[in-house]
Each structure stands twice: as structure tokens, then as C-alpha cells.
KEZA-260452 format. One record per residue: x, y, z of N, C-alpha, C in turn; residue in three letters; residue number from 1. Coordinates in nm, 3 decimals. Example, Ala and Ser with C-alpha at 12.3 -4.5 7.8 and 13.67 -1.06 7.14 Angstrom:
REM KEZA-260452
{n_u: 1.319 n_v: -0.569 n_w: 0.780 ca_u: 1.230 ca_v: -0.450 ca_w: 0.780 c_u: 1.320 c_v: -0.330 c_w: 0.780 type: ALA seq: 1}
{n_u: 1.285 n_v: -0.225 n_w: 0.708 ca_u: 1.367 ca_v: -0.106 ca_w: 0.714 c_u: 1.290 c_v: 0.003 c_w: 0.787 type: SER seq: 2}
END
This chain:
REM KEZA-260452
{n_u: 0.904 n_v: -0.868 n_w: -1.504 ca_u: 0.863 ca_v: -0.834 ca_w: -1.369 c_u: 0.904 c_v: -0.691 c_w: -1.339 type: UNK seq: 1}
{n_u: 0.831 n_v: -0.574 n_w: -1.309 ca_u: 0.820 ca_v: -0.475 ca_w: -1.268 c_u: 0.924 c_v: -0.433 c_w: -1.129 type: UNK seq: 2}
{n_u: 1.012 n_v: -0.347 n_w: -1.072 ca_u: 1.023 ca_v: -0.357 ca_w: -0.946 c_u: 0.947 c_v: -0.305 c_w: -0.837 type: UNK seq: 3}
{n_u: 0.957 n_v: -0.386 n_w: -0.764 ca_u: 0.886 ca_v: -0.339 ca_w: -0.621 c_u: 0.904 c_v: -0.186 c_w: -0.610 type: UNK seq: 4}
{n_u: 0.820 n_v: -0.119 n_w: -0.512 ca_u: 0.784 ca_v: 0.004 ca_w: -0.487 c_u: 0.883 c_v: 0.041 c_w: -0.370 type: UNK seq: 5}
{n_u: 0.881 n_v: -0.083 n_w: -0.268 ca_u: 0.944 ca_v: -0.070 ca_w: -0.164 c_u: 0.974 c_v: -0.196 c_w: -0.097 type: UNK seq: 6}
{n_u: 1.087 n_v: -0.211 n_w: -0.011 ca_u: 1.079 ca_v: -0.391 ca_w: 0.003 c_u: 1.141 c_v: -0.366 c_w: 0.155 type: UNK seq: 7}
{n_u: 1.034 n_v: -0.421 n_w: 0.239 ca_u: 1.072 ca_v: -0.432 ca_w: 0.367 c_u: 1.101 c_v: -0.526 c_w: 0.441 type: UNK seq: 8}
{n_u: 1.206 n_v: -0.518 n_w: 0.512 ca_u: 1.263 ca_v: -0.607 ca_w: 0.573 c_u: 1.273 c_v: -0.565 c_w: 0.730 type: UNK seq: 9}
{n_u: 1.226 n_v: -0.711 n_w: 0.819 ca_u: 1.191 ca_v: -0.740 ca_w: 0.961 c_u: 1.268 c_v: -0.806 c_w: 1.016 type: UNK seq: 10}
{n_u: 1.377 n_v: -0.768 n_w: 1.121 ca_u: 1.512 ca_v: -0.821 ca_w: 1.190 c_u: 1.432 c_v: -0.956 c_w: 1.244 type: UNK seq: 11}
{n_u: 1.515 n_v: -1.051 n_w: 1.238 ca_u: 1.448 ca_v: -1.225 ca_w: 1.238 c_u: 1.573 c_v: -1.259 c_w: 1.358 type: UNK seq: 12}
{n_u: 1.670 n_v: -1.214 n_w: 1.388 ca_u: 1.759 ca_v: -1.210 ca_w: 1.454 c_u: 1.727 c_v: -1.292 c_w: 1.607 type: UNK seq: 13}
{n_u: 1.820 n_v: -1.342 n_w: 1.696 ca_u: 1.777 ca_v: -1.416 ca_w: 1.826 c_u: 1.711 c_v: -1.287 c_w: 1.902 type: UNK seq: 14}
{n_u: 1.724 n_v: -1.154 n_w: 1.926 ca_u: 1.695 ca_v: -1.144 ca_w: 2.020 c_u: 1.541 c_v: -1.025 c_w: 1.985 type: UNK seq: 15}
{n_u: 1.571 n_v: -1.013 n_w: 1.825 ca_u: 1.427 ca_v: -0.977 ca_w: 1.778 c_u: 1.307 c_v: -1.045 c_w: 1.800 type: UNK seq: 16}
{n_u: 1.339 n_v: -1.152 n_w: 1.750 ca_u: 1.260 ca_v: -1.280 ca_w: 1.744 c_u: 1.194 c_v: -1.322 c_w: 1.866 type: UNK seq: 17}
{n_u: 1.257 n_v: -1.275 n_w: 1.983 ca_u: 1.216 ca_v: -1.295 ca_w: 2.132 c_u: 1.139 c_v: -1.213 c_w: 2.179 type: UNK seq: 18}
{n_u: 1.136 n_v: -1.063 n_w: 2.095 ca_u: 1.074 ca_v: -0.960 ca_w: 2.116 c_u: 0.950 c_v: -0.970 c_w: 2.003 type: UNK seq: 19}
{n_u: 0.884 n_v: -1.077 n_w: 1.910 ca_u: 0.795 ca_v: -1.106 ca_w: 1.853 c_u: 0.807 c_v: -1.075 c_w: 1.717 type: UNK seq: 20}
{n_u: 0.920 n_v: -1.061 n_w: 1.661 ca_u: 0.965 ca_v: -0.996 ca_w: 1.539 c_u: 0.857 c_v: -1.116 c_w: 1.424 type: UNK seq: 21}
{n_u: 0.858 n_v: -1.239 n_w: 1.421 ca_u: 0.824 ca_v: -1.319 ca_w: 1.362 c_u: 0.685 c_v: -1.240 c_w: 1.394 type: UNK seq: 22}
{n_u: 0.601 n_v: -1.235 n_w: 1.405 ca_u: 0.440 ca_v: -1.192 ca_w: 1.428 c_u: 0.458 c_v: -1.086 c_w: 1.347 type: UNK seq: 23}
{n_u: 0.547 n_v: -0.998 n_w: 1.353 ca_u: 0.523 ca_v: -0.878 ca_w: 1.317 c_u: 0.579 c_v: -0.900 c_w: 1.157 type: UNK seq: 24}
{n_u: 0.609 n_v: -0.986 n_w: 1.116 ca_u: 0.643 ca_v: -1.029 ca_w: 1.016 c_u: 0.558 c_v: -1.065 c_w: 0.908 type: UNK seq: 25}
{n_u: 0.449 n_v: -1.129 n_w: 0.998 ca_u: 0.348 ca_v: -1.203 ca_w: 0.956 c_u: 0.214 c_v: -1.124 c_w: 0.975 type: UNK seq: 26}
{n_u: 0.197 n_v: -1.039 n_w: 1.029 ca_u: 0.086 ca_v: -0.960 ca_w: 1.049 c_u: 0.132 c_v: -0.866 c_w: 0.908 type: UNK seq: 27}
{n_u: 0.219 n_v: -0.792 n_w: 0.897 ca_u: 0.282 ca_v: -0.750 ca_w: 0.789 c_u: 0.208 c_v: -0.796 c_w: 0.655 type: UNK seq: 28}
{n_u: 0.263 n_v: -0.909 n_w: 0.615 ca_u: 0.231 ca_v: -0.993 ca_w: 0.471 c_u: 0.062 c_v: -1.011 c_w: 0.512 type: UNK seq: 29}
{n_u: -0.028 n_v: -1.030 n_w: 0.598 ca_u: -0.158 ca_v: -1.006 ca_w: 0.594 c_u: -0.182 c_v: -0.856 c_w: 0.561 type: UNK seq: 30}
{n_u: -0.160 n_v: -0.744 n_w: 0.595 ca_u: -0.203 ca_v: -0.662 ca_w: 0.566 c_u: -0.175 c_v: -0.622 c_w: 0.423 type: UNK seq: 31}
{n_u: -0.051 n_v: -0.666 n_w: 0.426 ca_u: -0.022 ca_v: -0.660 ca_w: 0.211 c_u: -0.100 c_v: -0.709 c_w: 0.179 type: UNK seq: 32}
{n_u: -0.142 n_v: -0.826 n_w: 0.194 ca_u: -0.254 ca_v: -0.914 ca_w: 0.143 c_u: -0.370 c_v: -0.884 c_w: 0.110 type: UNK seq: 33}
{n_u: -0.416 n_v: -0.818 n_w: 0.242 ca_u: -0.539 ca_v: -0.752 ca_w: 0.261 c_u: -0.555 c_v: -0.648 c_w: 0.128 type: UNK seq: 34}
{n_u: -0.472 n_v: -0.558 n_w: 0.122 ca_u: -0.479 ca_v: -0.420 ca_w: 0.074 c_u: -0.451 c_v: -0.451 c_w: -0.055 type: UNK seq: 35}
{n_u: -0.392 n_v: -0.562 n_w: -0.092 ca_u: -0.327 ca_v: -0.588 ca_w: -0.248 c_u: -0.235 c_v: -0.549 c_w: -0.269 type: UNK seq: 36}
{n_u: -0.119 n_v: -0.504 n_w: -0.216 ca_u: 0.013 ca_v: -0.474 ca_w: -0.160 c_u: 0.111 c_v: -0.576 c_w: -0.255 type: UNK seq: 37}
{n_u: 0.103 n_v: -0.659 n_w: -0.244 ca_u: 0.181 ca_v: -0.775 ca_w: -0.249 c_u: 0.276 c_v: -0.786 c_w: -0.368 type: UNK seq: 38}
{n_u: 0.209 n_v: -0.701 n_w: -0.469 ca_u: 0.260 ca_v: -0.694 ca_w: -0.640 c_u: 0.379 c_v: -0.529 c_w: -0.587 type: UNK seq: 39}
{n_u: 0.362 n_v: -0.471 n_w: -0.514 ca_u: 0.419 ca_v: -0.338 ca_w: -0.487 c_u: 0.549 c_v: -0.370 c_w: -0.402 type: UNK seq: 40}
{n_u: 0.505 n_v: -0.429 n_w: -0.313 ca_u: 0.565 ca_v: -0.391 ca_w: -0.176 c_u: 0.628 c_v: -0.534 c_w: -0.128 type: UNK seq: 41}
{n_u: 0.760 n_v: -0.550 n_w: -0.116 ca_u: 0.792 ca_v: -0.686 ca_w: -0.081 c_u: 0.868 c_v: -0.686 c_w: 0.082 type: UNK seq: 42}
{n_u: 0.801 n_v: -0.827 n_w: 0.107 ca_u: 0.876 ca_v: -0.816 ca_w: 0.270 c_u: 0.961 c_v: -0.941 c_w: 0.274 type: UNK seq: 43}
{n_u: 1.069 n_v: -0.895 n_w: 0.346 ca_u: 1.131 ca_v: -0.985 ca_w: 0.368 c_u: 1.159 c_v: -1.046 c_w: 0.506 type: UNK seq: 44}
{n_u: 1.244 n_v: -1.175 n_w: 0.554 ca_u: 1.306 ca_v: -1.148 ca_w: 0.680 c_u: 1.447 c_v: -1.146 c_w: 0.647 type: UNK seq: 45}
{n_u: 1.496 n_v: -1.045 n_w: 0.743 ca_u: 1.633 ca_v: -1.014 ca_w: 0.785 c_u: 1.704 c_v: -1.065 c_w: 0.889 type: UNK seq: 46}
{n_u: 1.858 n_v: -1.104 n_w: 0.878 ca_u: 1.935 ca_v: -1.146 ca_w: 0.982 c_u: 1.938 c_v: -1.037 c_w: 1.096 type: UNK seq: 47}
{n_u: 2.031 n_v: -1.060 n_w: 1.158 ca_u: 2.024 ca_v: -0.961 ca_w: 1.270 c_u: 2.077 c_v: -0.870 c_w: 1.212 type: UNK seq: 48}
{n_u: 2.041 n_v: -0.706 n_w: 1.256 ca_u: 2.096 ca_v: -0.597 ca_w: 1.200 c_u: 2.201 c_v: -0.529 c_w: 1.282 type: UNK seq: 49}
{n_u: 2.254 n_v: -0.544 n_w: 1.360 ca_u: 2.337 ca_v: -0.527 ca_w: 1.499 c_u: 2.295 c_v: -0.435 c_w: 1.559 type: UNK seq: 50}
{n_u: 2.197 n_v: -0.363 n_w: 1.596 ca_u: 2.143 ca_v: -0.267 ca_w: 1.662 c_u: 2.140 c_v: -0.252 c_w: 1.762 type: UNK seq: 51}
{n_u: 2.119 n_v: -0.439 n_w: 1.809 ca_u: 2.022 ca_v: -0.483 ca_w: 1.947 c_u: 2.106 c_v: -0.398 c_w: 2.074 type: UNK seq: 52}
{n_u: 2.246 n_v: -0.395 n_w: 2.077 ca_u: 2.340 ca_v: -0.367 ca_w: 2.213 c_u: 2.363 c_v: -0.182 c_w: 2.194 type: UNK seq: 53}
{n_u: 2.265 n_v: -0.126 n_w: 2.122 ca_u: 2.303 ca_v: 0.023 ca_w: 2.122 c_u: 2.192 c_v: 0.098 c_w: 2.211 type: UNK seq: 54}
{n_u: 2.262 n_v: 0.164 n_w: 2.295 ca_u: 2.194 ca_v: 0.217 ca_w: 2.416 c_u: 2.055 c_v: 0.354 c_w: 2.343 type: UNK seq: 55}
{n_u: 1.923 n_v: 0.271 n_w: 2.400 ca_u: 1.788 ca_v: 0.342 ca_w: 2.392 c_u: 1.730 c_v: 0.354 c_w: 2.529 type: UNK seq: 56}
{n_u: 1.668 n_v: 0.469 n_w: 2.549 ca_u: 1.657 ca_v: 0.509 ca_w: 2.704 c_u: 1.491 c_v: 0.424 c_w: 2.681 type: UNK seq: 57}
{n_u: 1.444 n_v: 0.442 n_w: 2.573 ca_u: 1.260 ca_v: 0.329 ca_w: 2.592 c_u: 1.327 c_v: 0.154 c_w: 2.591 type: UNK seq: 58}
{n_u: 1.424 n_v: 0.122 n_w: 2.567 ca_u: 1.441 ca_v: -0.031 ca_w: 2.643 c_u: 1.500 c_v: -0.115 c_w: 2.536 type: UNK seq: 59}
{n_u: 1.567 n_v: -0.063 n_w: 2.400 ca_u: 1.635 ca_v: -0.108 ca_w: 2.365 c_u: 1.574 c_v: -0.113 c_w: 2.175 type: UNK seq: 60}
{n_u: 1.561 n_v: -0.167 n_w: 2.101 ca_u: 1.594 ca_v: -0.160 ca_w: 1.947 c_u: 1.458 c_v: -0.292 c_w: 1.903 type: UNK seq: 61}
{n_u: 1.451 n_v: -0.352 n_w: 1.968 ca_u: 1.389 ca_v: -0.477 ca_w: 1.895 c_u: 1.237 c_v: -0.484 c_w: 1.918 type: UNK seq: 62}
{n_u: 1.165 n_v: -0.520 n_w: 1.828 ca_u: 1.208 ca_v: -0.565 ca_w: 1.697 c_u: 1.259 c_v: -0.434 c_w: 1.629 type: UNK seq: 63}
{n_u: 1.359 n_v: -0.489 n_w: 1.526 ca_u: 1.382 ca_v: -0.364 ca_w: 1.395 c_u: 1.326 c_v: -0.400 c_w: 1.256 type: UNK seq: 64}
{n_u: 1.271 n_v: -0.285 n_w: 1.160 ca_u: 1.241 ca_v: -0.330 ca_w: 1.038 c_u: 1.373 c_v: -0.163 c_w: 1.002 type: UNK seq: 65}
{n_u: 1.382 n_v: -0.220 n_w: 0.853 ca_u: 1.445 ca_v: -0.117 ca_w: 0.758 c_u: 1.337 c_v: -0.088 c_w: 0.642 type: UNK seq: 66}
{n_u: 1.326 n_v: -0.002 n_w: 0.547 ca_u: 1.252 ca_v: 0.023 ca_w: 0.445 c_u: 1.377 c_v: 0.060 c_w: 0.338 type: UNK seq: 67}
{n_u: 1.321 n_v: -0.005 n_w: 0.266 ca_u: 1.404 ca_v: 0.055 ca_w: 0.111 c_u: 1.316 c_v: 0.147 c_w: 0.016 type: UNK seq: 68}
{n_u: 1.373 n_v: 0.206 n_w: -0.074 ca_u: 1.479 ca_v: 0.261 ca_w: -0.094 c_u: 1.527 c_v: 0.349 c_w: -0.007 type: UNK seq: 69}
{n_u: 1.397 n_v: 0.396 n_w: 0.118 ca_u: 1.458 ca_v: 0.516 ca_w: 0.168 c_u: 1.569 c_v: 0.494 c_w: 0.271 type: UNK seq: 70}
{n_u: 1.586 n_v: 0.361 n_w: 0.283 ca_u: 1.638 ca_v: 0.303 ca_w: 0.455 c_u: 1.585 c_v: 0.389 c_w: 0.548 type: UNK seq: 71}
{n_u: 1.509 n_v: 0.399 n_w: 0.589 ca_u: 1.436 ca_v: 0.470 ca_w: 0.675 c_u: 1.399 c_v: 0.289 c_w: 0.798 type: UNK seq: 72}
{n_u: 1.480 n_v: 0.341 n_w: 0.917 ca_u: 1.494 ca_v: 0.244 ca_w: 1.018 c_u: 1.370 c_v: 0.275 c_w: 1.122 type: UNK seq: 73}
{n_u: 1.312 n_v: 0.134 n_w: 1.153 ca_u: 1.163 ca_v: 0.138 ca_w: 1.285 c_u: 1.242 c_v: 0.076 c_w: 1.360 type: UNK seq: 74}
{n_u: 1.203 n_v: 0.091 n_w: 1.486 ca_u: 1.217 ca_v: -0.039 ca_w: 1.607 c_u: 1.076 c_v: -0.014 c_w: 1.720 type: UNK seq: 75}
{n_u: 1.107 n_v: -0.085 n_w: 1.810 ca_u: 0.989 ca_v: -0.129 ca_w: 1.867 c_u: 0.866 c_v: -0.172 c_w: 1.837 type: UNK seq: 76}
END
């Protein structure tokens, strides 16, 4: 087995999850799907990343994804 290109992971966490993290999870793995992604690019879900309580003036952190290798951090 080859390694992945990049493997992303989507905060699954309580208060992500409230903010639709699961959808975005899943819209995700369709578009891998779509594109043929799937052999490249792996997604995962993630526990909570502790982000959620760090002060953002647009309304806060969630959902979060991370990217590997670069860790290069999304939210909203």
C-alpha cells in the first residue's frame, strides 16, 4: 500500500459536531469519491482538538479540520 498524499482530519468533537462537523465530514468523502481522491487522500474523524474556547472575533473555531503533512489548520 502506497502512502496517502494527504490525510484529513474533521474535529467530531461535542461542540463541532453541533456546528455540523459530521456533514462536513461526509460531504468531504463524496467529493473524494467523486474526483477519485480516495486512493490519495484520506479522511478521517477527529476527537476534539481543543480550539473550541480560544477567542475568534467571526464567532469562534468550529467546525475545525487539520491537513497533513502540512498541518495547515481550517475552521468554520
Amino acid at each position: 500500500m502506497k502512502p496517502y498524499r494527504k490525510h484529513i482530519f474533521i474535529c467530531t468533537g461535542k461542540s463541532c459536531s453541533s456546528k455540523g462537523s459530521e456533514e462536513v465530514l461526509k460531504r468531504l468523502r463524496e467529493i473524494l469519491d467523486e474526483k477519485g481522491l480516495k486512493g490519495e487522500i484520506k479522511s478521517s474523524k477527529g476527537g476534539c482538538f481543543g480550539v473550541c474556547g480560544e477567542t475568534d472575533p467571526r464567532g469562534g473555531f468550529c467546525p475545525t479540520a487539520v491537513i497533513y503533512p502540512e498541518g495547515g489548520w481550517y475552521r468554520n
